[in-house]
Every structure is written in C-alpha cells, then in structure tokens.
Backbone as JSON, one array per atom type, in Angstrom:
{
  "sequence": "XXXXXXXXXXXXXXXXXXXXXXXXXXXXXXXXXXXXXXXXXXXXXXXXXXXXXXXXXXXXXXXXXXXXXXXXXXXXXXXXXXXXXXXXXXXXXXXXXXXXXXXXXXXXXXXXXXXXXXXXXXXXXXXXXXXXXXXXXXXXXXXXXXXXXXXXXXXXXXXXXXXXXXXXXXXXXXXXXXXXXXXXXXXXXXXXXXXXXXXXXXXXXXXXXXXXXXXXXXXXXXXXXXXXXXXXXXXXXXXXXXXXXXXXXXXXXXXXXXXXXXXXXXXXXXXX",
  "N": [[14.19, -10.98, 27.19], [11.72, -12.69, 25.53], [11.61, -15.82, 24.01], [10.17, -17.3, 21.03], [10.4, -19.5, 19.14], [12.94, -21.07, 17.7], [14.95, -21.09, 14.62], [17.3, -22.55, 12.82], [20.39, -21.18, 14.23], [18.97, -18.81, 14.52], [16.68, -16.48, 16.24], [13.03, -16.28, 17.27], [11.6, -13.68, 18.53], [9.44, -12.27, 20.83], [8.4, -10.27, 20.92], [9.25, -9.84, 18.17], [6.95, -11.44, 16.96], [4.93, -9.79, 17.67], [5.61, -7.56, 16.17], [5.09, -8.67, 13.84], [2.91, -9.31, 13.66], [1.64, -6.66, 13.63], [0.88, -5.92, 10.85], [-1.17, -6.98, 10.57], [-1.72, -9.55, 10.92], [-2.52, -12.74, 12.03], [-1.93, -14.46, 15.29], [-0.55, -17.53, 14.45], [-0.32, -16.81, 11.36], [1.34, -15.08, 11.88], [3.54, -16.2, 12.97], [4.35, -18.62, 11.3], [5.3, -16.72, 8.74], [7.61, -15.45, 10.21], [9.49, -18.0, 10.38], [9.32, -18.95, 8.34], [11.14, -17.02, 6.61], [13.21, -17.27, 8.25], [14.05, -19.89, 7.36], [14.64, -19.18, 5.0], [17.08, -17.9, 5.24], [18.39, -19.5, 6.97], [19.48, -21.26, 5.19], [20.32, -19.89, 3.14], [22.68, -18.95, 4.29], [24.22, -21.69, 4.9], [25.04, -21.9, 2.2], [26.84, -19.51, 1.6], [25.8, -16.69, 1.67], [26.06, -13.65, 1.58], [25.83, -9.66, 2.35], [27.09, -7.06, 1.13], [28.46, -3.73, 1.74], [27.52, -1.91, 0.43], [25.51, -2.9, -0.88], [23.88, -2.64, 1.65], [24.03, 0.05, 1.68], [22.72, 0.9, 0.19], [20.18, -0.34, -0.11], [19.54, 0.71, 2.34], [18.34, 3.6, 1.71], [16.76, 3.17, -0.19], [14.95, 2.34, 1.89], [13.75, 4.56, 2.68], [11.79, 5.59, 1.22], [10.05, 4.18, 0.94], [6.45, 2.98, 0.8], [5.8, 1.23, 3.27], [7.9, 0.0, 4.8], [9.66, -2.54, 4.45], [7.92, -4.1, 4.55], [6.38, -3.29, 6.88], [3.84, -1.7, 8.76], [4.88, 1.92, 8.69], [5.14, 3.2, 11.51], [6.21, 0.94, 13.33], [8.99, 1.07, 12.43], [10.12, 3.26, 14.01], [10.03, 2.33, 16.8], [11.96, 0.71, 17.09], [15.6, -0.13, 17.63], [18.95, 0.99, 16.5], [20.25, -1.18, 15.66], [18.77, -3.51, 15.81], [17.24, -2.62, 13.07], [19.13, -2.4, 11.46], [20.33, -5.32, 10.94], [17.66, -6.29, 10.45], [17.14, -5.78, 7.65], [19.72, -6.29, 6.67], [19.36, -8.96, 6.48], [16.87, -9.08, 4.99], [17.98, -8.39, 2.68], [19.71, -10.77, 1.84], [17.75, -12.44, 1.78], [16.29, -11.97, -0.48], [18.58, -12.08, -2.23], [18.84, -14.6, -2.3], [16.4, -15.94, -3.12], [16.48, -14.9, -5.61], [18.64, -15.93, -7.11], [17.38, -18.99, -7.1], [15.11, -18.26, -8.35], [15.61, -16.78, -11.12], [13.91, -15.44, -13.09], [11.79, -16.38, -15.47], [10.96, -16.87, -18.84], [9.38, -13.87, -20.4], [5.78, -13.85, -20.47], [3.63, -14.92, -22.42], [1.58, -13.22, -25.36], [-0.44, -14.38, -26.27], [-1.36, -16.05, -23.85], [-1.52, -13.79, -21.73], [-3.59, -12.68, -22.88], [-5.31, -14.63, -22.76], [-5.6, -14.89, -20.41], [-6.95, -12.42, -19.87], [-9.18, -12.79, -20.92], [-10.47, -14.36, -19.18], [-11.02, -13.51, -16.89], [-12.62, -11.28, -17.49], [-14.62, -10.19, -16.08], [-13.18, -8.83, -14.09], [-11.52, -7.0, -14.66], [-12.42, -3.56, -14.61], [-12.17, -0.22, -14.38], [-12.61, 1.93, -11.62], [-15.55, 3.94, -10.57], [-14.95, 7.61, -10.84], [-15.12, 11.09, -9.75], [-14.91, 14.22, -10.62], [-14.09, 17.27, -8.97], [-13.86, 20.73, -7.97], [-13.33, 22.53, -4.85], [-14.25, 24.88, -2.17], [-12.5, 25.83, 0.42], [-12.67, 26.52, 3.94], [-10.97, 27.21, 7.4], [-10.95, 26.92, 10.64], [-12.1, 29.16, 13.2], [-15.31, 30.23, 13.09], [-15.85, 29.25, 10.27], [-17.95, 27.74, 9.93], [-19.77, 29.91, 9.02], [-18.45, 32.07, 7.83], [-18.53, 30.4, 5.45], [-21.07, 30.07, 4.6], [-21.62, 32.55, 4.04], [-20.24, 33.08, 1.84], [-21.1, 31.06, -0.28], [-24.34, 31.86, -0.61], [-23.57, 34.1, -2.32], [-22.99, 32.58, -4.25], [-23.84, 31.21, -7.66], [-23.46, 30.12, -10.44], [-20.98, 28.96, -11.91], [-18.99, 30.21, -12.65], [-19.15, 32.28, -10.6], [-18.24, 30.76, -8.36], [-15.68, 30.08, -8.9], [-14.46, 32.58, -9.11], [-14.91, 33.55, -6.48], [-13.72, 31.42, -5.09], [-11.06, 31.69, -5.95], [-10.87, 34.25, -4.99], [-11.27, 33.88, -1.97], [-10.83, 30.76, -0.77], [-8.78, 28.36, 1.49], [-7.63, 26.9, 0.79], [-4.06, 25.5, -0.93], [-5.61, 25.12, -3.33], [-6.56, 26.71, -4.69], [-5.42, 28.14, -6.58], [-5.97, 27.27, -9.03], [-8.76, 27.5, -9.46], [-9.5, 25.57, -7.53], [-9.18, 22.95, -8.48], [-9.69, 19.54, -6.97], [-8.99, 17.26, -8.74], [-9.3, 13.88, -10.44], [-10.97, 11.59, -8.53], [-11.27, 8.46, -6.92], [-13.25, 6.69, -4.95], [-12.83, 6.92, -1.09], [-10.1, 7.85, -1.07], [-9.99, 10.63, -0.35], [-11.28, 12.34, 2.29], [-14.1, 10.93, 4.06], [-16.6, 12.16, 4.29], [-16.55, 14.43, 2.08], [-16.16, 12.18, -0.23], [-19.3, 10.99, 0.76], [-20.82, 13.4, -0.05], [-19.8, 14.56, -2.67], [-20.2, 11.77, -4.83], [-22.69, 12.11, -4.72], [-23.75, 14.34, -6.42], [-24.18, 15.45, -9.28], [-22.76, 16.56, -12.63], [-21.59, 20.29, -12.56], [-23.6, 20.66, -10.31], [-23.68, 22.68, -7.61], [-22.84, 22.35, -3.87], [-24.11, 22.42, -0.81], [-22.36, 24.22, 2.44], [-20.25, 21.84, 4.23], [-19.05, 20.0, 6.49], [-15.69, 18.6, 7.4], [-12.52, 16.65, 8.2], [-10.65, 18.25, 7.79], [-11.64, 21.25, 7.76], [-14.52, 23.57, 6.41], [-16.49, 23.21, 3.75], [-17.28, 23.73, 0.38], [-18.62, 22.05, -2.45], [-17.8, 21.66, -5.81], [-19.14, 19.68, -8.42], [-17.36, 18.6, -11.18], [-16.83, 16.57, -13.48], [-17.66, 13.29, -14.19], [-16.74, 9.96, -13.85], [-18.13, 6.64, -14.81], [-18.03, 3.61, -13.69], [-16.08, 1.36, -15.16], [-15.35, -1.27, -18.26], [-11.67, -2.03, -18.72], [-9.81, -2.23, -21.39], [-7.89, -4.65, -22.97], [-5.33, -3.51, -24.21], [-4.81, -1.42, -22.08], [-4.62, -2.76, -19.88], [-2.54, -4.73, -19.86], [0.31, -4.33, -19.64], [0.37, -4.52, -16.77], [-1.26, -7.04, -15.96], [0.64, -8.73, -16.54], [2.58, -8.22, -15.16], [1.76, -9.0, -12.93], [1.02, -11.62, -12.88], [3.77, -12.65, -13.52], [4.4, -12.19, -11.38], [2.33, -14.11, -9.13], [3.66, -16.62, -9.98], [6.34, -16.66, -9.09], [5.53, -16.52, -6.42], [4.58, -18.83, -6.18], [6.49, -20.98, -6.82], [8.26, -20.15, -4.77], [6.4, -20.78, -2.7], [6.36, -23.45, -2.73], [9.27, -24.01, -2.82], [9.66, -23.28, 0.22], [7.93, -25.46, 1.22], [9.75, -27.6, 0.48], [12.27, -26.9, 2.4], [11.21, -26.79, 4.98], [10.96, -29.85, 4.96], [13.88, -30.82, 4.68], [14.46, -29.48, 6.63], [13.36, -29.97, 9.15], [13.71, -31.08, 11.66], [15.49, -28.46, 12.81], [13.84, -26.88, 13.04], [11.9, -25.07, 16.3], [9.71, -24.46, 18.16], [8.13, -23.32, 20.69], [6.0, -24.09, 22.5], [5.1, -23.19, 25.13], [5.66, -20.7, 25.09], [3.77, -19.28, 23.84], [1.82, -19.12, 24.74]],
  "CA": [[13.46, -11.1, 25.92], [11.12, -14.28, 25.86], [12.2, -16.39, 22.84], [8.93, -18.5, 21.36], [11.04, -20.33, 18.91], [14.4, -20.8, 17.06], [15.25, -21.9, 13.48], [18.98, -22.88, 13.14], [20.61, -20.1, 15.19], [17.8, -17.48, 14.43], [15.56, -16.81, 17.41], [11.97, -15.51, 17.03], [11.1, -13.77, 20.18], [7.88, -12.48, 21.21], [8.95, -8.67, 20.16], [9.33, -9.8, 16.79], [5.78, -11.51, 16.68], [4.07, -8.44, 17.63], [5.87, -6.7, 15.33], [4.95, -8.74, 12.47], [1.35, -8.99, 13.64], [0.97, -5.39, 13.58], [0.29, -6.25, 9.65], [-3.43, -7.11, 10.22], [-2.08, -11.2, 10.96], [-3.03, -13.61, 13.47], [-0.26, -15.32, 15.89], [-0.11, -18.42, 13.64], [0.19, -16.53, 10.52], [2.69, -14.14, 11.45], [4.5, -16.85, 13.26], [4.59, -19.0, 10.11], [5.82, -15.72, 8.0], [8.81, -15.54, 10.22], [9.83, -19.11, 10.22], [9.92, -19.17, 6.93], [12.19, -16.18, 6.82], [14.21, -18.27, 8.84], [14.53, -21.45, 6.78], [15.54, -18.84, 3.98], [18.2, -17.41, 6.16], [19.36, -20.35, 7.23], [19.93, -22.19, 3.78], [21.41, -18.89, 2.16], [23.55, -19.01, 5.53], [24.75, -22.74, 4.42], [25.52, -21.3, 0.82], [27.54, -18.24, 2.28], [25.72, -15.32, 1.23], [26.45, -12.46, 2.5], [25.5, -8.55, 2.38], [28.39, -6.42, 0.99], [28.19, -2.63, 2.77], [27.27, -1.1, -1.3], [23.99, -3.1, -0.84], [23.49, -2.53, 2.63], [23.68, 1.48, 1.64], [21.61, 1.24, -1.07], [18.93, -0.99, 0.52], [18.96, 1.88, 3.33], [18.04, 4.36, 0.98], [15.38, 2.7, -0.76], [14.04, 1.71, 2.56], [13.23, 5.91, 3.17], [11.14, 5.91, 0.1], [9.03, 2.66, 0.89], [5.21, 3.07, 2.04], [5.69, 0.22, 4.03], [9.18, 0.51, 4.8], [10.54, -4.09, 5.18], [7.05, -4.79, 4.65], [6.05, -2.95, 8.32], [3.71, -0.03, 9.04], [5.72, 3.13, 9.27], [5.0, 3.35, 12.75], [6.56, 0.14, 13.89], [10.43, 1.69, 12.57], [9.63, 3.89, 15.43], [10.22, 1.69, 17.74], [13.17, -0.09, 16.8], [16.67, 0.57, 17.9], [19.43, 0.92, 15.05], [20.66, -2.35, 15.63], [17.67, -4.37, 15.37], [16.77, -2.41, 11.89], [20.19, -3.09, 10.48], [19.42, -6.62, 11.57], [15.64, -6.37, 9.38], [17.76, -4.86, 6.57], [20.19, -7.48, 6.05], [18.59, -9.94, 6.09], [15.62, -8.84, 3.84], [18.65, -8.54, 1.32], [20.18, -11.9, 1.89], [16.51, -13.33, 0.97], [15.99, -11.41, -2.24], [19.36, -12.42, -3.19], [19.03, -16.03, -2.25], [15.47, -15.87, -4.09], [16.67, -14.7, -6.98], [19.61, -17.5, -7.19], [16.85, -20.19, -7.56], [14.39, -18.33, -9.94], [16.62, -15.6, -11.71], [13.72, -15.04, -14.08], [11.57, -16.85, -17.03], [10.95, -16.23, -20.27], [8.18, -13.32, -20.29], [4.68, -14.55, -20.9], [3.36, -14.66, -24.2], [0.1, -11.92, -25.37], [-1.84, -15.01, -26.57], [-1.35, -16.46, -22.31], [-2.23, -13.12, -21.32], [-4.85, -12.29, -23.45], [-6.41, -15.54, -22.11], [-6.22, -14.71, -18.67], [-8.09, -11.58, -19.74], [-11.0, -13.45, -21.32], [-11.11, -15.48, -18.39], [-11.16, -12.95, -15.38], [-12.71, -9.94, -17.98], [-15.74, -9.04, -15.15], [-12.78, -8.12, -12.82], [-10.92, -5.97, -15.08], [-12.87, -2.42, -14.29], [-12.33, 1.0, -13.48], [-13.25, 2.52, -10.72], [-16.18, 5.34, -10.12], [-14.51, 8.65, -10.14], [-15.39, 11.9, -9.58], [-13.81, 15.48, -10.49], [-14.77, 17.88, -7.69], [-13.19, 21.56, -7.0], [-13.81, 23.04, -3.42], [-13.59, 26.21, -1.52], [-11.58, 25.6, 2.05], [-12.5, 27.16, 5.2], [-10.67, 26.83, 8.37], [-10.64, 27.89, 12.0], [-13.06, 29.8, 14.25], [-15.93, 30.9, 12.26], [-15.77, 28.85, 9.18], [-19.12, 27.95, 8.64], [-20.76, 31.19, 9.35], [-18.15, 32.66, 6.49], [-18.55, 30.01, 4.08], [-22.31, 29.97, 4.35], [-21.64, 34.12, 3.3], [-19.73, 32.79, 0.54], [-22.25, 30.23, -0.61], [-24.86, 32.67, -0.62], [-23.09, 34.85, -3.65], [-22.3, 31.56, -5.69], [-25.27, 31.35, -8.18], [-23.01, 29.37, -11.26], [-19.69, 27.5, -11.92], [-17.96, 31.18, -12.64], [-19.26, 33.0, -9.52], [-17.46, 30.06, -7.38], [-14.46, 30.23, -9.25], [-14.32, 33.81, -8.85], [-14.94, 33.39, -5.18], [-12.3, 30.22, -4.52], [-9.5, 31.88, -5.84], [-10.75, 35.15, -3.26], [-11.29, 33.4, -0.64], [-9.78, 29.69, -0.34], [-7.39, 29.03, 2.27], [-6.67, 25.5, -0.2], [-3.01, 25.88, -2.1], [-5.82, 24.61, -4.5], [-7.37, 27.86, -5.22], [-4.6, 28.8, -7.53], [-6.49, 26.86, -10.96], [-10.17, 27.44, -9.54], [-9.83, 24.56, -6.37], [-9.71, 21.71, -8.74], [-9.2, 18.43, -6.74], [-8.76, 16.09, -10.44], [-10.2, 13.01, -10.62], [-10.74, 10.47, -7.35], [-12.53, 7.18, -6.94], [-14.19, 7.03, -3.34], [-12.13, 6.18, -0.57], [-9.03, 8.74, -1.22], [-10.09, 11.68, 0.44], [-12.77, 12.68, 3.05], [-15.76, 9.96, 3.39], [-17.82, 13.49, 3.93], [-16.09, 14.46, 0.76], [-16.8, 11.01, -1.03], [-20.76, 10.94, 0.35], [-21.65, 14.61, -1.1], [-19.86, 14.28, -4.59], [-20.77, 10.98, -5.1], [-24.03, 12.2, -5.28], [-23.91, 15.38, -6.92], [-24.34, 15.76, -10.88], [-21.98, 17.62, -13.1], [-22.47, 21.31, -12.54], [-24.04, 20.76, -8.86], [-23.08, 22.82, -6.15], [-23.22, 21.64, -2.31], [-23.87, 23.25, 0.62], [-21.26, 23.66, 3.3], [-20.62, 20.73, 5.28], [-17.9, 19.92, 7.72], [-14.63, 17.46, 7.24], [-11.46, 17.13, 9.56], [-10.18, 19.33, 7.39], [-11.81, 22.43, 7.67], [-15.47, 23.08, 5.75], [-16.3, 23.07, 1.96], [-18.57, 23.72, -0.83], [-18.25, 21.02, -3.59], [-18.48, 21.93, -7.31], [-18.81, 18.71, -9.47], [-17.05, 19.36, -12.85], [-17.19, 15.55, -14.42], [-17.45, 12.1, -13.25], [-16.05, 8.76, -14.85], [-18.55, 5.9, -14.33], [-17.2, 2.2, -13.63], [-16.24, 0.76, -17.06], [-13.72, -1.84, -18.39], [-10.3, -1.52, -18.66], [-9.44, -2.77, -22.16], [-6.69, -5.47, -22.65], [-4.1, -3.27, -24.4], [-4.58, -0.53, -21.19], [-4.31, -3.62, -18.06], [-1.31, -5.43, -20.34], [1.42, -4.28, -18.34], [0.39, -4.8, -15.43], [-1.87, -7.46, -15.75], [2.08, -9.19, -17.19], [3.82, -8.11, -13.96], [1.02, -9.69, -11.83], [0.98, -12.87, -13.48], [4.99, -12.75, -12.76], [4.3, -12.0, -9.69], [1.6, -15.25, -9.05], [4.69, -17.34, -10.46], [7.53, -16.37, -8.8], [5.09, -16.74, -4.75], [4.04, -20.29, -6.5], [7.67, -21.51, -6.7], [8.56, -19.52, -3.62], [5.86, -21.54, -1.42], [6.84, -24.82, -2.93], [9.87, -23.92, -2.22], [9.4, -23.38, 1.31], [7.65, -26.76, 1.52], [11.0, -28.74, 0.37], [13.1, -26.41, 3.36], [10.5, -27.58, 6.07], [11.2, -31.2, 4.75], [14.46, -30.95, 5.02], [15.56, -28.96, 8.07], [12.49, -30.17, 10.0], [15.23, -30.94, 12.96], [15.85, -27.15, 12.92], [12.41, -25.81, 13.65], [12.19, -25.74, 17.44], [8.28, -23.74, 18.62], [8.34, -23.19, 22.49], [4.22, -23.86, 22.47], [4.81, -22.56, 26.46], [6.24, -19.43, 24.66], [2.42, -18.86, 23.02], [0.17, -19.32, 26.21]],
  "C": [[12.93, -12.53, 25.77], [11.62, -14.45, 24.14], [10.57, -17.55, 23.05], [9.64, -19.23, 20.28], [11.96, -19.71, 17.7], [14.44, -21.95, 15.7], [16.28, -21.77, 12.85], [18.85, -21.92, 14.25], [19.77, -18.88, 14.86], [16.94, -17.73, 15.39], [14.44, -15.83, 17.19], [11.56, -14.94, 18.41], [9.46, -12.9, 19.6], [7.51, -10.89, 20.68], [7.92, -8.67, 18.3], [7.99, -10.29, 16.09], [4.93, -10.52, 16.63], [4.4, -7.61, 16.82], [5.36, -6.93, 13.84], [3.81, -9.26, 12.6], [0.76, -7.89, 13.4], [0.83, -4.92, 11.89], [-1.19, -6.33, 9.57], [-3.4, -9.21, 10.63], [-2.31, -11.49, 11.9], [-1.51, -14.13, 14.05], [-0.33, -16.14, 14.62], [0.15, -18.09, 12.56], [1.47, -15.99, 10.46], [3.59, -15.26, 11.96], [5.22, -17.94, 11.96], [5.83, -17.88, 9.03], [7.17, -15.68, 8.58], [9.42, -16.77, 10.15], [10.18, -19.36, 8.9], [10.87, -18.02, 6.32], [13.37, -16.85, 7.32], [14.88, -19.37, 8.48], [14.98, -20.83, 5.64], [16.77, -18.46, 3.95], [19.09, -18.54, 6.0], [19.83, -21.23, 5.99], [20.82, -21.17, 2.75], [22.51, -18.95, 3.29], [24.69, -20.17, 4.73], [25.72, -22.61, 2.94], [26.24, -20.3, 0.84], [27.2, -16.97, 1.34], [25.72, -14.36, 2.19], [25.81, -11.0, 1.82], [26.83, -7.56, 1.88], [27.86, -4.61, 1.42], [27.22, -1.96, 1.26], [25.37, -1.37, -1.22], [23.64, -2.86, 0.31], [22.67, -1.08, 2.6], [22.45, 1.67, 1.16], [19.6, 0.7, -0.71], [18.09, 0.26, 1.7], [18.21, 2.75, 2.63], [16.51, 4.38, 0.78], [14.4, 2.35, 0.58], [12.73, 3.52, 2.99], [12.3, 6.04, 1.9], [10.1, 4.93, 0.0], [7.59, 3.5, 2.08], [5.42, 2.41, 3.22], [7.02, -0.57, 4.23], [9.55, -1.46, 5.44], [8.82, -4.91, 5.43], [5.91, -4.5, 6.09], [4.95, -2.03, 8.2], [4.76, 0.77, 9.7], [5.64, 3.42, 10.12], [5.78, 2.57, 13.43], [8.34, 0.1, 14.15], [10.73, 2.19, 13.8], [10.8, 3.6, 16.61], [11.34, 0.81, 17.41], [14.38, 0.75, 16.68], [17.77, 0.55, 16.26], [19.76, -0.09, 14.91], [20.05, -3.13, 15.04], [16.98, -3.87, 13.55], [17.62, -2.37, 10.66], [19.87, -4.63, 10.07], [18.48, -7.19, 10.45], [16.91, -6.13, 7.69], [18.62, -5.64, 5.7], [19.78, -8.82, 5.82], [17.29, -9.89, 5.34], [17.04, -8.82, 2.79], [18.87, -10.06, 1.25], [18.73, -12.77, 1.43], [16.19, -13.58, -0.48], [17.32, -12.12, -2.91], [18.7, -13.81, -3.22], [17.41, -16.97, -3.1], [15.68, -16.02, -5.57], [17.55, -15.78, -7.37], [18.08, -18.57, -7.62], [15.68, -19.45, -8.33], [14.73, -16.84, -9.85], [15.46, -15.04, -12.56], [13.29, -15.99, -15.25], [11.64, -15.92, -17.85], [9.45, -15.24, -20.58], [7.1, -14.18, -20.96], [3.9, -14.24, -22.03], [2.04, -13.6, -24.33], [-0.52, -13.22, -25.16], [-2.04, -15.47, -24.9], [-2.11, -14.95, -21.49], [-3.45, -12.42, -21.84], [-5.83, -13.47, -23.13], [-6.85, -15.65, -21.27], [-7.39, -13.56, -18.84], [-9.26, -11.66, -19.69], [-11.73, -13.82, -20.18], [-11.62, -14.8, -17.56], [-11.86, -11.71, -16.04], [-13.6, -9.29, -16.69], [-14.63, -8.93, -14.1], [-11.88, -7.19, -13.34], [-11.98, -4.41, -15.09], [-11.98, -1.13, -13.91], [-12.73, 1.57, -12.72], [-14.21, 3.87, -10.73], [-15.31, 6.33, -9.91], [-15.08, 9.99, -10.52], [-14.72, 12.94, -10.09], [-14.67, 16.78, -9.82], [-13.64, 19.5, -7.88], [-13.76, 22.22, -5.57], [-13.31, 24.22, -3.06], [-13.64, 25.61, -0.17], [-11.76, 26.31, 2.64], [-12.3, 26.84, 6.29], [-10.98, 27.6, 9.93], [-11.84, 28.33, 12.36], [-13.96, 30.33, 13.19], [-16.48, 30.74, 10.97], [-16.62, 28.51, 8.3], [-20.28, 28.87, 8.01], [-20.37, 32.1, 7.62], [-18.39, 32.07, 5.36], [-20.27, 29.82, 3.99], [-22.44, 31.68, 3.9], [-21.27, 34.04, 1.82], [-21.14, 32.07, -0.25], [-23.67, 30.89, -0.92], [-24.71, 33.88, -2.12], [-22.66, 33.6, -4.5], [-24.02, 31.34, -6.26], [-24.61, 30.0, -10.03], [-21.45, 28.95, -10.81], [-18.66, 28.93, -12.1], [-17.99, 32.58, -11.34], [-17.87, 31.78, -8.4], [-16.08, 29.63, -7.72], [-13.25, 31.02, -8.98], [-13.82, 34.09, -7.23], [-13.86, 32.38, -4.21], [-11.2, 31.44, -4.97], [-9.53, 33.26, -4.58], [-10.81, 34.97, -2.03], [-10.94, 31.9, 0.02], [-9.17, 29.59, 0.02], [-6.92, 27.3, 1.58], [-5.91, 25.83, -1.05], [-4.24, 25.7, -3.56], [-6.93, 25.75, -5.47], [-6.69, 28.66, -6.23], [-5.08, 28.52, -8.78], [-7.82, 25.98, -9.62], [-10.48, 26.4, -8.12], [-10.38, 23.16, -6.92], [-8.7, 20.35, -7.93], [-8.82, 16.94, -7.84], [-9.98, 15.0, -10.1], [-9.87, 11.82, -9.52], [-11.51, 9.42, -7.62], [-12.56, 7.53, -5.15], [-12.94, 6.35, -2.28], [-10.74, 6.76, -0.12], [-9.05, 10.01, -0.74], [-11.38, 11.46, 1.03], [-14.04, 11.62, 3.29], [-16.82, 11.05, 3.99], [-17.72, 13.73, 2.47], [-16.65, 13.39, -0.08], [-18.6, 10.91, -0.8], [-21.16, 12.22, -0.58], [-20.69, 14.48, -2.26], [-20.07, 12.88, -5.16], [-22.15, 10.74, -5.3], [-24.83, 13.34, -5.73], [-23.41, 14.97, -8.71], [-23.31, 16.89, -11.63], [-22.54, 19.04, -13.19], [-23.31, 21.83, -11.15], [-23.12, 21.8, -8.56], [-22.98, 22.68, -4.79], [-23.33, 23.11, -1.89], [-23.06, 23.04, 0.99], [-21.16, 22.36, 3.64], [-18.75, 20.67, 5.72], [-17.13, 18.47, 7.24], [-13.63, 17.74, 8.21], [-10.75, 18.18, 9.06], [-10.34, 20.87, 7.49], [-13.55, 22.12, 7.17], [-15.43, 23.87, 4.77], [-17.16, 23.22, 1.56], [-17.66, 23.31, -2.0], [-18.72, 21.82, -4.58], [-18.11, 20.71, -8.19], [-18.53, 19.32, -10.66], [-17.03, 18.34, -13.62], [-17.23, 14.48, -13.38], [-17.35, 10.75, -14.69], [-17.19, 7.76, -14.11], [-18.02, 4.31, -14.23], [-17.38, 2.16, -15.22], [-15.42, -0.29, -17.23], [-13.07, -1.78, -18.8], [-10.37, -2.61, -20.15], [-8.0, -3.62, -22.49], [-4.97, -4.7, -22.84], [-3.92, -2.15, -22.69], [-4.0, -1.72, -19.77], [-2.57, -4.88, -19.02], [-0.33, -5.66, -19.69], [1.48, -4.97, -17.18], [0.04, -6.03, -15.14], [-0.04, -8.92, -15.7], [2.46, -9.45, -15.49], [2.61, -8.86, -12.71], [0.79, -11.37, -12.12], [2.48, -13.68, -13.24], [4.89, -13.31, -11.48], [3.73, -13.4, -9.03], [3.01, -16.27, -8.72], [5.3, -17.59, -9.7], [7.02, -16.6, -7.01], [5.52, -18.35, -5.08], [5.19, -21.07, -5.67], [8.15, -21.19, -5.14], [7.99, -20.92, -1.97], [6.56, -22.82, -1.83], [7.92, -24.36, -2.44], [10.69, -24.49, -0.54], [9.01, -24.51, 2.07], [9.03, -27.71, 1.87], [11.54, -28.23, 1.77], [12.53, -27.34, 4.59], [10.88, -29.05, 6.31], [12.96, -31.06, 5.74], [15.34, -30.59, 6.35], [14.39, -28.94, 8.9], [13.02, -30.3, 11.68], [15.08, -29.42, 13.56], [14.9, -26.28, 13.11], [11.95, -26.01, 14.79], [11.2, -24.42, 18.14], [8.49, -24.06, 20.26], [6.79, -22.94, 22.67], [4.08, -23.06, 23.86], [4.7, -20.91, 26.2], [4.63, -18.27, 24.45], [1.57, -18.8, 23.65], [0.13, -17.84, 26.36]]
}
C-alpha cells in the first residue's frame, strides 16, 4: 500500500486519495481534506476521545440511511473491506465529537440578522420552474406502435384518463398517472424538454425515454417566483449556522497546522 503522507501516526495512502477524489476533487484538494481530518484526529487523540460501542452502533445505522453514506458516493462502500469502514466510522465520530467540544453551539440568530441577510441576497431567494405532468407508460416490444393506438383515441384530459388507468403499465395509473409537481432536472431530460414546453391542458405525442415511452398531459405549472422570508426562515437560519460553525472550523484548522506543523510529513515522490 503506497503511503503519500502521514499526520502523527495516521497514514494517508494513495487508496484513500482516490477514494476521496471520487467526490468530483482534485489531488490537492482531496489531499488537503484528509490532512485536515488528520490534525483533528490527532488533537482529539491528545485529549483522549474515544468512540464508546453505543455510538459506534448508532452511527452504523444512520450510516444505511445516508445519500452519501461518510460523505462518499454509494458506490465507493462497495469497495471497502469491513475493517477499513469501521476505521471511516470511527473516526468520523471522534471528529463530530471533538467539533462539537470547541463550538457546542451559539445563541440562535436573531429575525432582525436574518431578515437582513434576506434583503441582502433577496434575487437569490426563488423557486424553481415546475411543472405537473401525468403520463401513460409503455414498455417492451411494441410500445410505440401501441401507444401511438392509444394516442389516437385521446381527444381531451378525460379520454386519457380513461385510457391511463386501462392501459398504463405506471403504478401511477391508479389516480389518472399523475407525476405531482417537478422542477427540471428530476426526472427524464426527454420528460423535462416536452413538458417544459407544453401548456396546461396540452397533450404530447409519444416519444421515447429509458424508461419505456409516454404521452404527457400537462395539468399546471408553477413559474419561478420568490420565496417569501417567513417560507426560507428556517432554513435560511440553519444555513447561516451552518456558514458559522465551517468559519470557526477553518480557522480552526489554521491554528492545528501552526501548531503541529512538525507532524505533517507529504511524500511529494508519493504524488508523481
């Protein structure tokens, strides 16, 4: 296992880069990202935190319920033995704790603070374009021959209603083949070009997706708008947290570097 560098007794090998490139980063980013993993390690190390089995379980758990299961694509688990994802596991706790120890938490942020950020950033508070679409589903050998038979007897919005629930092979033919309300991007980009440019009331022609092929019925559409302060509040709160809590984090990270500069030990041969 090539080793490209070590911070205290933590060794980054060359594995573990590729693993935490397969994010979308560059070498120097992801190599950065673990290093500093490392200088959190090693300073909660110094402070003796530890993992007790209760959180270990519990962390497991939660990890089966994560899109992005330690921060990874779900693909990359895969490939990892049980060892090495115990390994990821404890030590993602031992961070969070040792995080939380130096900022446990301010004092939430006031309306009038977030009602100022609103003012400030309002042209990026929006909603997104969405659509409400139902479809009739045809699969397999033959599909567009039958749904161009279908298509043919649809003439309004209660002929193709009539016709989805008789002939749809989509669970979604049970209440008419309504897909709700999408913004672009979330299903099909066949799907997203033809109702994105169909009118409430339209009906499409067939056309072909990986799915199978379809005839669209627009039933409403939401046009961009903005999100009013009491609706983005919440969130806008927990993202403003969020800002905070990196801020401190990177500073942070700065002081560690300072001090355990000694202890960061890059094998530049490692990187050729």
């Amino acid at each position: 296992m090539q080793i490209i560098a070590r911070v205290f007794s933590y060794e980054i090998s060359r594995r573990d880069l590729e693993r935490e490139m397969s994010c979308g980063s560059t070498e120097k980013q992801a190599l950065k990202r673990l290093i500093d993993r490392c200088l959190l390690l090693g300073k909660a190390d110094l402070l003796d935190f530890s993992v007790s089995e209760a959180e270990f379980d519990i962390a497991l758990m939660q990890l089966l319920d994560e899109e992005e299961p330690l921060g990874l694509p779900p693909g990359v688990l895969q490939d990892m033995n049980a060892q090495e994802m115990e390994s990821l596991i404890r030590r993602n706790i031992i961070i969070r704790k040792y995080v939380a120890s130096l900022y446990p938490g301010k004092k939430p942020i006031s309306e009038d603070k977030l009602r100022e950020f609103y003012q400030e950033q309002i042209d990026s508070f929006h909603s997104e374009e969405m659509v409400r679409c139902s479809h009739i589903l045809i699969k397999g050998e033959g599909a567009l021959e039958k749904l161009s038979k279908i298509r043919a007897q649809i003439k309004d919005a209660e002929d193709f209603d009539k016709l989805c629930a008789d002939c749809s092979e989509c669970p979604s033919n049970a209440c008419c083949g309504d897909l709700g309300y999408f913004p672009r991007g979330k299903l099909y980009a066949e799907i997203d070009e033809v109702a994105f440019a169909m009118q409430p009331g339209e009906i499409s022609m067939p056309f072909k997706t990986p799915g199978g092929y379809h005839i669209l019925m627009l039933t409403d559409r939401k046009s961009k708008a903005p999100v009013s302060f009491e609706e983005i509040k919440e969130s806008l709160a927990a993202h403003l947290e969020q800002m905070e809590r990196e801020y401190f984090v990177k500073r942070h990270l700065a002081e560690l570097y300072v001090e355990f500069h000694s202890e960061v030990l890059i094998f530049d041969d490692a990187l050729k």
